[in-house]
N, C-alpha and C positions, 0 to 999 in steps of 0.2 A: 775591715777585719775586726775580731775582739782584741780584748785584752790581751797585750801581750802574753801575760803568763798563760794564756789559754789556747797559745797557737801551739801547732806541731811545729817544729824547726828541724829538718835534716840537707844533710850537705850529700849531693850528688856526684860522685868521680867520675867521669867516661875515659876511656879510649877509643879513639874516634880513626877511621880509613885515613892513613895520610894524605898530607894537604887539605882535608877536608873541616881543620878543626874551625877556621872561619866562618865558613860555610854553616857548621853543624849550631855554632856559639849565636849566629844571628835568627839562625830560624827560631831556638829556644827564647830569645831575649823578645820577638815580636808575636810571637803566641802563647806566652806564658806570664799571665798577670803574676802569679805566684813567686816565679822569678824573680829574687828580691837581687841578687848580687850573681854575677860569671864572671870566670875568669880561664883563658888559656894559660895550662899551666905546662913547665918542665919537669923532668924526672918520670916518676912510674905513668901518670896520670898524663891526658894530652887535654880535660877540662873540666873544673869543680864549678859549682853553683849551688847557692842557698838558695833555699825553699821553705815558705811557710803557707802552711796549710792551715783550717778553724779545726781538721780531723784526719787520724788516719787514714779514715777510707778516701778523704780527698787526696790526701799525700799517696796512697797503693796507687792510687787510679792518673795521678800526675806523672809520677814514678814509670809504671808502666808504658805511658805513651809516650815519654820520653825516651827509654829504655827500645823500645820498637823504633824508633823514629832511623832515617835513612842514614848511614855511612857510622850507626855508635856498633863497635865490634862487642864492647866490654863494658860494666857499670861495677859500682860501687856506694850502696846507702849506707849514710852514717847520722842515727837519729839523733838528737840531740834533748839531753836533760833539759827541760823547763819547769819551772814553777818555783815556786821555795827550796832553794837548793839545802838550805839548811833541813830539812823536813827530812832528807835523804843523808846524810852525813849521819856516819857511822859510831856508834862508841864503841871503841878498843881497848877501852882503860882494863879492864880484866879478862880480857879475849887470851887465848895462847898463841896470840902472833905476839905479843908485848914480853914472851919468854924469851931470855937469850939477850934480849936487847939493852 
């Protein structure tokens, strides 16, 4: 892969057919180089896993066949800032949210 800063990085939520989250977490972990981290989780979500991609269109097209794959009911992408975070960070100093405060 490149440079870090030049990866795409998004975190993938499913809920998955119960009892199937095992099931669903291993077949992703053996066909998915991209797959950098999973995990079975509690609460809304039944499994998140990071993804890095060198591009979107590799991340749509992971995404996707994930996303189709057997027993996922429900997804959830969540892209992730990279690069120079500083380059994105905003100035407020004379914005009208700094009224009032």
């Amino acid at each position: 892969m490149n440079d870090d800063e030049n990866l795409t990085i998004a975190y993938l939520m499913m809920n998955v057919d119960t009892g199937k989250e095992y099931d669903v977490i291993s077949r992703i972990r053996e066909m998915e180089k991209n797959v950098v981290e999973s995990y079975i989780v509690y609460g809304a979500w039944d499994i998140i896993i990071k993804i890095q991609t060198e591009s979107m269109a590799e991340l749509n097209s992971l995404v996707l066949k994930i996303r189709r794959s057997k027993f996922v009911k429900r997804s959830m992408t969540l892209i992730a800032l990279t690069g120079d975070i500083e380059s994105f960070r905003l100035d407020l100093s004379n914005s009208t949210f700094n009224e009032g405060i």
